[in-house]
Backbone bond lengths (Angstrom), bond angles and torsions (degrees), N, CA, C in turn:
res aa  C-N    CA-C-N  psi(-1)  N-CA   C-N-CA  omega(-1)  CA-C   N-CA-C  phi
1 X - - - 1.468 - - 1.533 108.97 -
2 X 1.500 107.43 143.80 1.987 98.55 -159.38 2.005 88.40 -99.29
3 X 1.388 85.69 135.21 1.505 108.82 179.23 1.841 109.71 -44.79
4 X 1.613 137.03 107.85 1.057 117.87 171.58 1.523 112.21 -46.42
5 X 1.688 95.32 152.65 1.801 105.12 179.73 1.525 97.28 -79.66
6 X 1.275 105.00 143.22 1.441 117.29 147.89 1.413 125.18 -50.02
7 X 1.215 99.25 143.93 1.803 87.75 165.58 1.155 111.88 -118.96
8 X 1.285 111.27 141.46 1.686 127.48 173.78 1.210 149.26 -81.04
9 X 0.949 116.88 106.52 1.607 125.80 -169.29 1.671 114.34 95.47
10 X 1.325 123.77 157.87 1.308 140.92 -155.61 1.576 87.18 -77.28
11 X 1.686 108.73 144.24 1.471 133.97 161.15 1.703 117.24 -79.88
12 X 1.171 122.46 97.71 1.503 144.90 -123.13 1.978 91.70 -162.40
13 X 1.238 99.49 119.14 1.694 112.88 166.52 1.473 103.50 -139.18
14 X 1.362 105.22 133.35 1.658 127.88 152.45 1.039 112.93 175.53
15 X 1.476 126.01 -137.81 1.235 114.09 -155.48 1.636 84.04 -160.89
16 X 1.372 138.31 130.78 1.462 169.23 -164.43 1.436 109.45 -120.52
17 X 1.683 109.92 86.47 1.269 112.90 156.90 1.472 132.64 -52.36
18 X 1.687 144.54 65.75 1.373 118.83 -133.09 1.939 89.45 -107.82
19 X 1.304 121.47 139.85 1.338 133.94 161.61 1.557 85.90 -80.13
20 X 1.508 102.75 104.04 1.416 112.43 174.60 1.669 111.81 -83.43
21 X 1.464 129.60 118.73 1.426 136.35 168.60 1.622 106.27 -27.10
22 X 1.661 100.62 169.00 1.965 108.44 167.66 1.712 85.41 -91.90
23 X 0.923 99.56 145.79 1.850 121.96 142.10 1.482 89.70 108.87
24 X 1.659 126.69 -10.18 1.578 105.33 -176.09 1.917 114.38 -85.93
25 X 1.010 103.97 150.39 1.867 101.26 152.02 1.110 106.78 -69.59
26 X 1.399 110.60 168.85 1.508 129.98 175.73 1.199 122.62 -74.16
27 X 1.333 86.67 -30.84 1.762 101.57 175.04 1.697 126.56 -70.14
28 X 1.636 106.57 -36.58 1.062 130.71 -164.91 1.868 93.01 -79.68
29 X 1.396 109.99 -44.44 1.536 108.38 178.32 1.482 91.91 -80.95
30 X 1.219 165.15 -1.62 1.046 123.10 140.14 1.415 151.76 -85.03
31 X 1.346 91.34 -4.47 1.503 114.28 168.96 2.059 115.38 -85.75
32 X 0.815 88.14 -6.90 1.623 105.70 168.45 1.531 109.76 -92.58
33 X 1.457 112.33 -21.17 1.370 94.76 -177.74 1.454 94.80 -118.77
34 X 0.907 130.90 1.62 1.772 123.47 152.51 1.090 97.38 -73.88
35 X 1.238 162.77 -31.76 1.372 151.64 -130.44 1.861 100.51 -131.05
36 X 1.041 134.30 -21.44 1.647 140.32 109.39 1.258 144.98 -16.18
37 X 1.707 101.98 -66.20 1.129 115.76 165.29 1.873 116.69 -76.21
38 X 1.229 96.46 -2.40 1.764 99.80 -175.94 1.788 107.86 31.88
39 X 1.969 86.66 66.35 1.648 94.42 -162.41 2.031 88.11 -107.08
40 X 1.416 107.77 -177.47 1.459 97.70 -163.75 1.652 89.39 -143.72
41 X 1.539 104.50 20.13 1.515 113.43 175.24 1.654 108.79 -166.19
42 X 1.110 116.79 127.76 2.006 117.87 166.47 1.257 126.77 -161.70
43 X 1.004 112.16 165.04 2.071 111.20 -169.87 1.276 90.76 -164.94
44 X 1.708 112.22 145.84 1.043 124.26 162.21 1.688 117.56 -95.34
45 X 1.333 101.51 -165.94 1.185 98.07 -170.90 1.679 138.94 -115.87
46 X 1.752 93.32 14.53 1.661 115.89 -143.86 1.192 112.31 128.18
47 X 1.375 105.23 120.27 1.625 108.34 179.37 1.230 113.58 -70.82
48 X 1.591 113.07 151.30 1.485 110.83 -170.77 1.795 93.85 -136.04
49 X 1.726 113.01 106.20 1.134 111.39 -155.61 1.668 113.74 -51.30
50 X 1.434 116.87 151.17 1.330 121.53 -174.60 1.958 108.33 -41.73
51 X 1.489 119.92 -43.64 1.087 129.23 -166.07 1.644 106.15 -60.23
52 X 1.529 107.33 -43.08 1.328 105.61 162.00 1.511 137.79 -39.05
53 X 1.370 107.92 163.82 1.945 111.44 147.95 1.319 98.57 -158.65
54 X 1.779 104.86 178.85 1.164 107.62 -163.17 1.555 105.81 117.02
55 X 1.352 112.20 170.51 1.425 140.81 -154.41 1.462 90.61 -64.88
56 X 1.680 107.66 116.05 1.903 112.37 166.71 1.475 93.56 -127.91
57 X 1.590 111.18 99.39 1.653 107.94 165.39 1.399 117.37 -46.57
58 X 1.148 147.62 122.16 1.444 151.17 171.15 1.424 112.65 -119.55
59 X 1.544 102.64 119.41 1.915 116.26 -175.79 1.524 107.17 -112.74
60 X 1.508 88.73 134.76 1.905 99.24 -158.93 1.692 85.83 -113.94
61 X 1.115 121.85 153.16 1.281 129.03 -163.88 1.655 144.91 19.43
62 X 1.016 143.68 -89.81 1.728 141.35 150.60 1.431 108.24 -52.73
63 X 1.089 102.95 -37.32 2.018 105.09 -169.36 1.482 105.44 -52.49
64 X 1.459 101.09 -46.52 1.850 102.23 167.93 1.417 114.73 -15.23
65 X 1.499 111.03 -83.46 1.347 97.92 164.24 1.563 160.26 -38.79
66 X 1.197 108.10 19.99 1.538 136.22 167.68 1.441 116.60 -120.75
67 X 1.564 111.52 -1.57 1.789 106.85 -148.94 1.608 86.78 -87.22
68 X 1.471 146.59 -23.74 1.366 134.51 140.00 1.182 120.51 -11.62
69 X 1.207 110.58 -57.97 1.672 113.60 -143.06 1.761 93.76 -85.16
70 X 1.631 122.00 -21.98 1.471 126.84 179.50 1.974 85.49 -92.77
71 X 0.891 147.83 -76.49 1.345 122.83 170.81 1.399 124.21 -16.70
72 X 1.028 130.04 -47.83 1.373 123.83 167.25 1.679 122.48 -70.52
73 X 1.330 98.70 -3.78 1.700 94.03 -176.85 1.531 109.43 -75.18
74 X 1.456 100.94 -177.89 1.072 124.35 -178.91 1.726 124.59 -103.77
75 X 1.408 124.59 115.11 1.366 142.19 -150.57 1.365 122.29 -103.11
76 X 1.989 104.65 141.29 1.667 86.97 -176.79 1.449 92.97 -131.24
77 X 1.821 105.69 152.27 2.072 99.10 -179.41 1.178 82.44 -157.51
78 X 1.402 91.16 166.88 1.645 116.13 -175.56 1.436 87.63 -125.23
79 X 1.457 97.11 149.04 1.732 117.34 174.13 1.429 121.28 -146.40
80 X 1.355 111.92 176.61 1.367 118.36 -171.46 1.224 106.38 -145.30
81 X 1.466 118.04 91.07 1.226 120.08 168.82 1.638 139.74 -71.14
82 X 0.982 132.89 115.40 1.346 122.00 -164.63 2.074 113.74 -99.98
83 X 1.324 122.70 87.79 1.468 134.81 -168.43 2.035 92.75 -48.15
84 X 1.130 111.70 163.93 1.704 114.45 165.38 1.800 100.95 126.48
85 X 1.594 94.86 -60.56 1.724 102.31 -155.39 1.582 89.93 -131.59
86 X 1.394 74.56 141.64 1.962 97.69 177.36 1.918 97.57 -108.56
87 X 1.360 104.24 144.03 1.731 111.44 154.49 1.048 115.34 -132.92
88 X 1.276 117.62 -179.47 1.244 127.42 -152.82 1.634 94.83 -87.95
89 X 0.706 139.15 -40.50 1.695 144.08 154.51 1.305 138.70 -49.53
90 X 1.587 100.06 -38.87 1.588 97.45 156.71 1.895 80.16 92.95
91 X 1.127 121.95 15.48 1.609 121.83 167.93 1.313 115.45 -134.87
92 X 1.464 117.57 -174.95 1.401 102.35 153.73 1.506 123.74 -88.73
93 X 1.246 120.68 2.26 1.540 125.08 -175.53 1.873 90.93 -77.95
94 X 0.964 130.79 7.50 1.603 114.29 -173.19 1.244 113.50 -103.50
95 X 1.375 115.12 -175.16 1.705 111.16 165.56 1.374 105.06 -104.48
96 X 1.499 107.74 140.35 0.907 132.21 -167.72 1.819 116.75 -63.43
97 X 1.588 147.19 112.23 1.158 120.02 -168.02 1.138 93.95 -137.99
98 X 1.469 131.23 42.08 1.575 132.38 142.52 1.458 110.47 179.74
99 X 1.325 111.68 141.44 1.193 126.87 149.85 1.534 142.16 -163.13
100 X 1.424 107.11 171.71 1.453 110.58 -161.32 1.595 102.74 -118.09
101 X 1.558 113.19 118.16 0.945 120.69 164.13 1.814 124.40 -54.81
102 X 1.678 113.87 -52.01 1.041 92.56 -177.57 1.940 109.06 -109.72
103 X 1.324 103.62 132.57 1.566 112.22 -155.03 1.407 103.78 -106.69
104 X 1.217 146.90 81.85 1.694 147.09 159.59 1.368 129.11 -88.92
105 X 1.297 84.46 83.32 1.463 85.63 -170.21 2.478 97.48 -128.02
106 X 1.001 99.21 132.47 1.969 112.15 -150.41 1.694 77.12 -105.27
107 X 1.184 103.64 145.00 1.618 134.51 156.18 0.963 111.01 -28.35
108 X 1.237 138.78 -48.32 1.494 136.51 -154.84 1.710 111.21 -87.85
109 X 1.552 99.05 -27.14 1.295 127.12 164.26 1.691 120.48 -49.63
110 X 1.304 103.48 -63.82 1.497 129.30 -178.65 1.933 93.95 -58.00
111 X 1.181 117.52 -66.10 1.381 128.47 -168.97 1.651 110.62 -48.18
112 X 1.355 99.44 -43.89 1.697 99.37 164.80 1.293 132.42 -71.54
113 X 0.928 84.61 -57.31 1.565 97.85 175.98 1.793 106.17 -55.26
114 X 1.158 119.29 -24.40 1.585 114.75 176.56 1.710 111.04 -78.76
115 X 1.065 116.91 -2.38 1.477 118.46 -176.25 1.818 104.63 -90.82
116 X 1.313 123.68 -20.45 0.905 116.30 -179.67 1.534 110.62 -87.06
117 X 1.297 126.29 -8.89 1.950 118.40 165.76 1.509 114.47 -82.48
118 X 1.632 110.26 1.44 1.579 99.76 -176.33 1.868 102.77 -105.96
119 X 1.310 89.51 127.70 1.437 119.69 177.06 1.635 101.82 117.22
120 X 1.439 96.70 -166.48 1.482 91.23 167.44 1.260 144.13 -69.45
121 X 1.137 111.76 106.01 1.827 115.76 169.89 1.216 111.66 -102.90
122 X 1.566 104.73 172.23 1.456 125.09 -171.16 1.871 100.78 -100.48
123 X 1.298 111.70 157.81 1.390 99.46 178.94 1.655 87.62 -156.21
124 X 1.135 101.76 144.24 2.082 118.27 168.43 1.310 73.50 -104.90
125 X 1.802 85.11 130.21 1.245 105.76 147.82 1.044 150.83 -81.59
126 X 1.277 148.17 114.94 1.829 147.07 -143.11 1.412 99.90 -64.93
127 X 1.591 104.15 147.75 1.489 123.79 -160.59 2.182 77.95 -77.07
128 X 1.226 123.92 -56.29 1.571 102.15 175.22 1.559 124.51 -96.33
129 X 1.791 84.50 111.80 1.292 102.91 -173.17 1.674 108.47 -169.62
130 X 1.240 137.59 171.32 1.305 142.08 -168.27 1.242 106.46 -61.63
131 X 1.250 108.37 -39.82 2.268 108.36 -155.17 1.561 98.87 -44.83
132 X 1.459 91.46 135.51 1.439 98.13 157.77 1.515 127.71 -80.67
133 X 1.056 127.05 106.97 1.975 110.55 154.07 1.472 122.52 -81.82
134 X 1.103 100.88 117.97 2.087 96.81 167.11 1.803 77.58 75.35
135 X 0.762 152.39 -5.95 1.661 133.01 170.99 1.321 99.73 128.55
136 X 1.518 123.12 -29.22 1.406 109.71 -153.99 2.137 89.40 -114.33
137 X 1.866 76.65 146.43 1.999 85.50 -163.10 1.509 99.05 -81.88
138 X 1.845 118.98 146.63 0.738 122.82 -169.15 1.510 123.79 -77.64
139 X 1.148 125.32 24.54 1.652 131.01 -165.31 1.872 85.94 -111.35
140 X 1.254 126.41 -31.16 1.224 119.56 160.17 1.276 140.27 -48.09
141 X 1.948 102.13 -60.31 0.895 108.33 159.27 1.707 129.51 -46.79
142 X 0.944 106.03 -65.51 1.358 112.22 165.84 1.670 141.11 -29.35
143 X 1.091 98.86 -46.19 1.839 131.88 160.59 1.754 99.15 -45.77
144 X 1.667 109.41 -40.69 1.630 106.57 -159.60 2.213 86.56 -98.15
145 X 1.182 112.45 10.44 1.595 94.29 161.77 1.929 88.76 99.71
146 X 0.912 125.15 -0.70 1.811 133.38 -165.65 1.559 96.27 -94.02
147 X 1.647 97.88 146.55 1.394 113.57 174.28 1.438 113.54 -141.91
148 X 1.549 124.29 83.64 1.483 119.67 -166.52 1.938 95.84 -91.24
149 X 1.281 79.46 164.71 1.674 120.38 161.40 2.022 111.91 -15.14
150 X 0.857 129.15 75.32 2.164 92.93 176.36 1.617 87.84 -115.85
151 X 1.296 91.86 163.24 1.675 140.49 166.85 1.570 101.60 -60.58
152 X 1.248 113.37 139.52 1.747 105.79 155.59 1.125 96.15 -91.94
153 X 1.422 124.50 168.46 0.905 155.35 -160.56 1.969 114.70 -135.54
154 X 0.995 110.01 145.22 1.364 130.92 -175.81 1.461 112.90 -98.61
155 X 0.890 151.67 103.99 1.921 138.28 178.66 1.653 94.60 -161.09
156 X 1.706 130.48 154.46 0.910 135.30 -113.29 1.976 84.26 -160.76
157 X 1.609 78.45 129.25 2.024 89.13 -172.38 0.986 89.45 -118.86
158 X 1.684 132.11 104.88 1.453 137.23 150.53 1.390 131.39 -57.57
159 X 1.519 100.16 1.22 1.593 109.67 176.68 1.906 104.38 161.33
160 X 1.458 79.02 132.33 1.571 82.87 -179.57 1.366 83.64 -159.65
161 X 1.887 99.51 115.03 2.005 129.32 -157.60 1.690 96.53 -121.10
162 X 1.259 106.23 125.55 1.401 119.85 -179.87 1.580 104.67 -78.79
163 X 1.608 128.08 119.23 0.971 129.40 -130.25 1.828 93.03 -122.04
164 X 1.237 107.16 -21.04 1.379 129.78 -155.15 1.589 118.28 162.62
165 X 1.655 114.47 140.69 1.675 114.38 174.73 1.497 93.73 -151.14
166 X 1.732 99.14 118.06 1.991 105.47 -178.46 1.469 82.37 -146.53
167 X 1.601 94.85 92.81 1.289 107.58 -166.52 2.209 112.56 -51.50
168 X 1.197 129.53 116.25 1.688 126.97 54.09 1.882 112.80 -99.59
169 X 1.360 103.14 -12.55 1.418 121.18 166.82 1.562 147.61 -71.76
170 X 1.283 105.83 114.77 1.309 107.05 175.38 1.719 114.11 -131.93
171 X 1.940 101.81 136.62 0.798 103.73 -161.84 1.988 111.71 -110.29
172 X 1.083 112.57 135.69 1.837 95.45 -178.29 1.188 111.57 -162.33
173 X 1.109 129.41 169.34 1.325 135.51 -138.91 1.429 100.18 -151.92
174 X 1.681 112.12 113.86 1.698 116.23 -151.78 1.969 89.35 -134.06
175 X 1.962 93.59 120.64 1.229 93.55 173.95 1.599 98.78 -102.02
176 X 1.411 111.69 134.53 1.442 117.53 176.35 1.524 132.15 -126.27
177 X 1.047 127.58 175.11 1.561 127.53 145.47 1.061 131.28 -102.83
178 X 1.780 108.64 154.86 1.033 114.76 -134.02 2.074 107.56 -59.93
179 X 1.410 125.84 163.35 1.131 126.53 157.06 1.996 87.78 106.97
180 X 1.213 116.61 -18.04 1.468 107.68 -170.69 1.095 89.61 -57.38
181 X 1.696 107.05 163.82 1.870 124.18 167.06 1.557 92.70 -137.85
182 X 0.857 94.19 107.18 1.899 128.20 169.54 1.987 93.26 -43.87
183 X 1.469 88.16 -51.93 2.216 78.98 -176.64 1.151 113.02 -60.82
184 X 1.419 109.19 -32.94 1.638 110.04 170.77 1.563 116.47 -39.84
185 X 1.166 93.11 -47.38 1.705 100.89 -160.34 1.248 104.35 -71.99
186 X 1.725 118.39 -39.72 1.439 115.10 -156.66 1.802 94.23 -68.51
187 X 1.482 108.84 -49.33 1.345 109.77 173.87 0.851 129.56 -50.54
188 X 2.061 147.03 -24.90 0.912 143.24 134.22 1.446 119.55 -47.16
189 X 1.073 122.97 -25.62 1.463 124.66 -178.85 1.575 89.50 -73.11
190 X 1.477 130.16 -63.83 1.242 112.65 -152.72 1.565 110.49 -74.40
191 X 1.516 130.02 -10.18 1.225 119.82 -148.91 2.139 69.39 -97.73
192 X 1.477 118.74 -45.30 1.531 90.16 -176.65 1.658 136.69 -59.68
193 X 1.157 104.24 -12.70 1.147 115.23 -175.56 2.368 110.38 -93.12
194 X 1.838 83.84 -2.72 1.668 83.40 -172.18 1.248 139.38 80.30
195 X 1.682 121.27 -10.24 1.097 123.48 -177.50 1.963 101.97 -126.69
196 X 1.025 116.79 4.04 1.334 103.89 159.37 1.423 120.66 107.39
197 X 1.014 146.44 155.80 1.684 122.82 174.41 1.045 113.74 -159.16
198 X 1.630 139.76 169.02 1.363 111.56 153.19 1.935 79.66 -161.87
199 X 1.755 102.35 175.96 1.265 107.59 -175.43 1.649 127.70 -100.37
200 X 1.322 120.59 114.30 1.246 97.85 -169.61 1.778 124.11 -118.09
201 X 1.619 94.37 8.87 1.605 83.08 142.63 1.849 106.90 -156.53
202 X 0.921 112.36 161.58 1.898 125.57 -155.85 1.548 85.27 -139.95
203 X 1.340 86.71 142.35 1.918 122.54 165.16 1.367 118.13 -175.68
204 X 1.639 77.55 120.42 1.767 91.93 178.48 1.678 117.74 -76.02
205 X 0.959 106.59 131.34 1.613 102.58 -167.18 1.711 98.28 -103.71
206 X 1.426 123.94 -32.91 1.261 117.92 -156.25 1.897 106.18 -136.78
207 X 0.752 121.90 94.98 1.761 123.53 169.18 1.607 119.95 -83.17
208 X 1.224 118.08 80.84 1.835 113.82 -170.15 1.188 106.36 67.20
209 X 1.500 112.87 -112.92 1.682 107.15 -171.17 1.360 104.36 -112.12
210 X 1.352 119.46 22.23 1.495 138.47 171.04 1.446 125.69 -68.94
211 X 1.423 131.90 116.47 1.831 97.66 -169.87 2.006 78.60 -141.78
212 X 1.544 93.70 179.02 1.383 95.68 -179.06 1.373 124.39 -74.27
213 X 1.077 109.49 0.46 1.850 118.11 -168.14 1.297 93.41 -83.12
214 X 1.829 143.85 -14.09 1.192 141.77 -162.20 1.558 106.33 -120.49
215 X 1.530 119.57 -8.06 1.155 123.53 176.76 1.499 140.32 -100.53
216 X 1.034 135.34 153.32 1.643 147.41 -138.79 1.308 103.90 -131.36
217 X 1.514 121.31 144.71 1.153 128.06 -161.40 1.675 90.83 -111.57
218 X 1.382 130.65 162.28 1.741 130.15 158.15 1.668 99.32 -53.86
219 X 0.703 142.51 -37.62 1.470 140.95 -171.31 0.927 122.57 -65.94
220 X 1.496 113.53 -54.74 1.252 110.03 179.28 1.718 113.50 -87.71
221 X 1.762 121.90 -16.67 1.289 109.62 151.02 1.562 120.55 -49.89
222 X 1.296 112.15 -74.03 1.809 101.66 174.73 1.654 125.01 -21.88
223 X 1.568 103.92 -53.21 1.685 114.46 -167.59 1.825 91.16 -65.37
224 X 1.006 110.02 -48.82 1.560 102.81 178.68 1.795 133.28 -57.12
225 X 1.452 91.86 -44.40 1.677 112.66 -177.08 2.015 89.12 -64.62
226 X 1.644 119.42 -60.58 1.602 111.33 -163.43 1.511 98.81 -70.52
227 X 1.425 147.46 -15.76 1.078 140.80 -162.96 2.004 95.83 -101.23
228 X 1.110 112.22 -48.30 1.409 96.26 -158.17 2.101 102.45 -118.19
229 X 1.353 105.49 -1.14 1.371 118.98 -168.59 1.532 125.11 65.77
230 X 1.115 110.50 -178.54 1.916 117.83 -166.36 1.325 97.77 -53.84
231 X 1.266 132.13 -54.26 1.559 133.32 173.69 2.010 108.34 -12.27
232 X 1.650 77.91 -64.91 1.915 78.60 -167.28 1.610 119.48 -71.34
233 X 1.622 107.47 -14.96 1.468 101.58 -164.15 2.135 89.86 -100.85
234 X 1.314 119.49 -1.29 1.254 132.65 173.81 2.105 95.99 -79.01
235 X 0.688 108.30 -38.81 1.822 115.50 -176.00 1.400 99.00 -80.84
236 X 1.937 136.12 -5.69 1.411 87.16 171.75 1.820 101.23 -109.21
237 X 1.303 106.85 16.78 1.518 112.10 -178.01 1.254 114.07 -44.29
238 X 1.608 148.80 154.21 1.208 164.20 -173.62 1.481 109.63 -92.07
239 X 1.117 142.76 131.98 1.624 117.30 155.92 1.484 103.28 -68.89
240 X 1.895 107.12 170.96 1.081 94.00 -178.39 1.489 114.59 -113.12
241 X 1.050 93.84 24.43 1.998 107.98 162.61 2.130 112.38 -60.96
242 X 1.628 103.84 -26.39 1.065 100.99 174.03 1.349 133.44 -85.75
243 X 1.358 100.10 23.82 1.573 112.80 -169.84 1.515 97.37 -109.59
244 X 1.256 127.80 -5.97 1.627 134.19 -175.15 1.732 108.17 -145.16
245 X 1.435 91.13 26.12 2.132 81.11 -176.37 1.857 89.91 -79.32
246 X 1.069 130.92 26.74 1.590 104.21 165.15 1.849 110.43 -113.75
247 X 1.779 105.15 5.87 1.307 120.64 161.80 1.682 106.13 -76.57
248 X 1.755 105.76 137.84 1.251 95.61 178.31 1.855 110.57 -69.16
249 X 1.461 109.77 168.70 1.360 138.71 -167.14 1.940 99.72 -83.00
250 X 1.196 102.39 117.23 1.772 101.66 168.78 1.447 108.51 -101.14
251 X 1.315 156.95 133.51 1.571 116.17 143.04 1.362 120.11 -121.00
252 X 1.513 121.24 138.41 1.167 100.45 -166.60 1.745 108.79 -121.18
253 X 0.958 123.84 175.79 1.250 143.40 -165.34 1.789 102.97 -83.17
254 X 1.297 105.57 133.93 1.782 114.49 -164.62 1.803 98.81 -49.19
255 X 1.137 120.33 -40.01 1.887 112.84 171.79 1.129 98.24 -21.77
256 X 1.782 104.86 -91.96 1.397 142.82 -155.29 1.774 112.45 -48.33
257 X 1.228 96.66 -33.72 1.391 97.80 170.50 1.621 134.45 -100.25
258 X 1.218 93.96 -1.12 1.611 124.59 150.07 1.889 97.28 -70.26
259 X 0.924 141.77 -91.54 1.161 150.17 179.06 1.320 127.28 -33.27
260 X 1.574 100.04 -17.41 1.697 115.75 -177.19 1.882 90.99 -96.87
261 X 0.987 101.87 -33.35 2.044 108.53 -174.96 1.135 85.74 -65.50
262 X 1.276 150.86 -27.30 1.403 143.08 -160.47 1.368 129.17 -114.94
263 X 1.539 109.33 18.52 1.223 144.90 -157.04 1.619 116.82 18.66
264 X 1.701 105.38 61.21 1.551 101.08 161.87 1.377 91.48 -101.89
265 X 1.227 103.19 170.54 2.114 122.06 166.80 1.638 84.50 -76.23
266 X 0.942 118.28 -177.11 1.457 150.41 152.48 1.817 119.24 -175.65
267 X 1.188 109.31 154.04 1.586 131.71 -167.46 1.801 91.97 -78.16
268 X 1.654 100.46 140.54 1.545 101.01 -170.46 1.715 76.50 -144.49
269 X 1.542 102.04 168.77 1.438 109.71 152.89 0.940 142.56 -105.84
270 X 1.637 132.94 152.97 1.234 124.92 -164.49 1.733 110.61 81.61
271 X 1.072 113.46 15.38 1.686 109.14 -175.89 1.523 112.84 -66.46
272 X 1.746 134.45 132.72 0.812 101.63 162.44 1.522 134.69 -70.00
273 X 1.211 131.98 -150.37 1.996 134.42 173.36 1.262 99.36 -86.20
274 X 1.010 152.73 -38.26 1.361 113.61 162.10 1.748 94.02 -170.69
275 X 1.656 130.44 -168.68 1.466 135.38 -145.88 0.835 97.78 50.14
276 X 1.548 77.05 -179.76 1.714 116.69 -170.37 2.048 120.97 -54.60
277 X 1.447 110.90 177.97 1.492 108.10 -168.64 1.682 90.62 -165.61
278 X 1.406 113.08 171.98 1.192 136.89 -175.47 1.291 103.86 -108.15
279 X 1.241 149.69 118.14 1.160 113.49 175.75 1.706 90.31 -143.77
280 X 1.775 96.52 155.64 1.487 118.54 -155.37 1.741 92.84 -142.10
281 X 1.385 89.62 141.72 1.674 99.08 160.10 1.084 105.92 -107.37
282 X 1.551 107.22 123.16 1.362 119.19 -168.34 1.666 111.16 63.16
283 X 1.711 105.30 -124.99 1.127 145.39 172.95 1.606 110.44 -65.60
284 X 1.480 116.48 -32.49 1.609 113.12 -157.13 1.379 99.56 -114.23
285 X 1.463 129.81 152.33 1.075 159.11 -141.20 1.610 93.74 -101.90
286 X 1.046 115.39 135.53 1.990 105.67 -179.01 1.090 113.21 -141.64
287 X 1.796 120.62 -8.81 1.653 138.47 -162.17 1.077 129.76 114.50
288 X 1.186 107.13 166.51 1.757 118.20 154.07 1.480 120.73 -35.31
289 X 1.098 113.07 141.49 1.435 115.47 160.04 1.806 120.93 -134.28
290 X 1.101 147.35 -149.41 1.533 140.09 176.39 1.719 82.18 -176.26
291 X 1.623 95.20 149.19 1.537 119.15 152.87 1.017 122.24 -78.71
292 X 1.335 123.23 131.58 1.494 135.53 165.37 1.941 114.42 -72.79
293 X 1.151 88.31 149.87 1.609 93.19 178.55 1.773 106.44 -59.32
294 X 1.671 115.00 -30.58 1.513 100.43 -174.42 1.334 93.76 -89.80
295 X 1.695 132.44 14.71 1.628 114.61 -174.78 1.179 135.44 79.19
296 X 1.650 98.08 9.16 1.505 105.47 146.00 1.316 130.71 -86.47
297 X 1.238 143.60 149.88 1.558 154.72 174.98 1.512 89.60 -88.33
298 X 1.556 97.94 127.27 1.551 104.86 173.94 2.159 105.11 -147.00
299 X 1.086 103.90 139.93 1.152 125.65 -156.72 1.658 118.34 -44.95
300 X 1.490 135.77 100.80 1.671 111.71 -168.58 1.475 95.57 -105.74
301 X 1.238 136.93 -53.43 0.957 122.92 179.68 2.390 124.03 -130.90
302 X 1.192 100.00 123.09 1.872 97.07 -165.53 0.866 94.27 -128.65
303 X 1.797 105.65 141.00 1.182 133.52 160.20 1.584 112.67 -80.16
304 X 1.241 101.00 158.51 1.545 123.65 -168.40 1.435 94.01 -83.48
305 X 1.239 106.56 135.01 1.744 124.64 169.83 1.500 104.03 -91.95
306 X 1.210 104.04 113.66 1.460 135.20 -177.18 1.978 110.85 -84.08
307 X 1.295 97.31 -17.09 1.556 108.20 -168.48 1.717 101.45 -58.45
């Protein structure tokens, strides 16, 4: 009879505001902070390209199950665009495949031309970047010299604020939804203006209801975890109710939420008409829930009660 596996690392839920470093993947910072947290479960939340920094929500055990619902949010970054040279990336990590030595392009220019990314635009998505085609993500493809097929895309700039212009530079600060690519934009910015563009430094300032005033660097997790142990770096975890506080609030009575663990709907009060809800027994956080067409709240996604 084959020996059950162990499982590894401590059973650990919240949610890890991390001020993610330049030069890491998303992946790579999150496996650094499972390996910190000496967690035995984690997921991020959306890749946040290596060139970046800034706010990477990271969910260490049950919280996982919400890290969707912060993927789908809505995002804020500051950038620094540099006008002259275009790459193939739309960053500075790319190769470079045009540029213009002499660049005139006046303020008044920049200011107009910025009115046309607010609201909805369409955006192709850059051959380096996550999307999958056929399964496999296109920053791969790409890597091997390949240029497939994409979709434009639809996603929605609630503000994009001219922050600064010392010309080859421009600096601005773009609130979006989710799936935007900021290189997109800078590169549309440069190909309208004719001389080319690309981005060469990114920071996410805002993840859903995530902002940098709540976030932690690897550094100063480590200096904390060897100075005061797991105890202290366990105290700055998030619940993960704060990854959906702009879903309305259900709460239901220990029955009903006995019955919701057991995936019937049942009738609560105060429901809104229909989507999604927060819903808590009592005091404690238990999941997602959805409205039913007859107006019951019935269970889409629950965390495990640890109590």
């Amino acid at each position: 009879m084959a020996r059950a596996r162990r499982r590894r690392g401590r059973s650990i839920d919240g949610i890890v505001v991390l001020d993610k470093p330049k030069g890491m993947s998303s992946n790579a910072a999150l496996q650094s902070v499972k390996r910190i947290f000496d967690a035995n479960k984690a997921g991020h939340t959306g890749s946040l390209d290596p060139l970046a920094t800034g706010v990477l929500p990271l969910c260490l055990g049950e919280a996982t199950k919400v890290s969707q619902y912060l993927l789908d949010s809505n995002k804020r970054y500051q950038a620094r665009v540099k006008l002259g040279v275009r790459t193939d990336s739309g960053d500075a990590e790319g190769t470079v495949i045009s540029s213009c030595d002499d660049v005139e392009v006046s303020l008044a220019q920049v200011e107009q031309l910025l009115s046309r990314f607010k609201g909805e635009i369409e955006q192709l998505p850059p051959m380096y970047s996550a999307l999958k085609v056929n399964g496999v993500p296109l920053y791969k493809m790409a890597r091997k010299g390949l240029t497939v097929e994409r979709e434009r895309r639809v996603v929605t700039v609630f503000s994009i604020d001219l922050l600064g212009f010392d010309q080859p530079f421009i600096d601005l600060e773009i609130f979006c939804s989710k799936g935007t690519y900021i290189r997109t934009i800078a590169d549309d910015i440069g190909e309208a203006l004719g001389c080319g563009a690309h981005i060469i430094e990114l920071r996410r300032l805002q993840a859903g209801s995530f902002d940098l005033e709540e976030s932690i660097t690897l550094e100063q997790l480590e200096s904390r975890k060897q100075q005061f142990g797991l105890e202290a770096i366990d105290e700055l975890l998030i619940d993960a109710d704060r990854a959906v506080e702009d879903l309305p609030e259900v709460i239901l009575p220990a029955i009903s939420a006995s019955c919701i663990r057991q995936g019937q709907p049942v009738l609560a009060q105060h429901l809104p008409a229909d989507g999604l809800v927060r819903l808590y027994e009592e005091e404690q956080f238990i999941g997602i829930g959805s409205i039913e067409d007859d107006g019951r709240v019935a269970p889409r996604r629950l965390l495990v009660n640890k109590r």
